[in-house]
N, C-alpha and C positions, 0 to 999 in steps of 0.2 A: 629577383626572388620576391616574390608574398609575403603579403606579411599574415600569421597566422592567429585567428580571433578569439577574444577571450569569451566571445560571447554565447555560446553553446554548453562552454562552463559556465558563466554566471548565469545561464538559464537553470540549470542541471544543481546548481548551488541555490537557488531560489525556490527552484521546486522541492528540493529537501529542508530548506528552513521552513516552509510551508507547512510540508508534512508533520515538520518537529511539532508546530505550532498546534496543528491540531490533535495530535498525540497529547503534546501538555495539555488541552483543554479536554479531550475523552479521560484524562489520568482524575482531574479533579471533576468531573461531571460525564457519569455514562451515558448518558442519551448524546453527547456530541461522539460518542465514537459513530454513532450513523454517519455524519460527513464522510468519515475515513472509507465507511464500508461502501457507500454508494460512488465514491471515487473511484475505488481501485475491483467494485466487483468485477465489472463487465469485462476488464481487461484480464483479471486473475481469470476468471469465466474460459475467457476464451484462450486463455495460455493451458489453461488444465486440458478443457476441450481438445485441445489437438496433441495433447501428450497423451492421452487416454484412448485414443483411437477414434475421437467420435462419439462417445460414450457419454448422452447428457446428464443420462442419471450418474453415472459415476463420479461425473464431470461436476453436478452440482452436490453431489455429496462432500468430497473434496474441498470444493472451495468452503462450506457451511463449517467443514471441520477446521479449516486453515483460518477462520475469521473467528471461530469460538475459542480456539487456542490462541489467536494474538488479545483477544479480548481478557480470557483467563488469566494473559501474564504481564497484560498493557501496565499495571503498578511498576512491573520491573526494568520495563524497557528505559533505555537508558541511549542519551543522546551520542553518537559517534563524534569521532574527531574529524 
């Protein structure tokens, strides 16, 4: 029997203290929310992208709205457990 690795989780767990990290730093300083947005647009981008049929403009409509609204409530957001 294998033995099964921790380390896909402590990636997975790293990459979210990561994210916390730069969440805390966008909460007291707004121009660092840039890092956050140039991380995850291209991927949000293209997650929209294929849910919307292909649809770029809609596609980047969406994402613009989803980045403005985490930005509007980033004071609130609140680390998980």
């Amino acid at each position: 029997m294998s033995k099964i690795s921790a380390k896909p989780f402590s990636k997975a767990r790293q990459r979210r203290q990561e994210d916390w990290l730069l969440v805390k730093a966008a909460q007291k300083n707004s121009d660092e929310y840039k890092k956050l947005y140039d991380k995850y647009k291209e991927s949000l981008y293209r997650y929209v992208l294929y849910h919307v049929g292909y649809d770029k403009g809609v596609a980047s409509d969406l994402v613009q709205d989803v980045f403005f609204k985490a930005f509007s409530h980033l004071k609130d957001f609140k680390e998980a457990n």
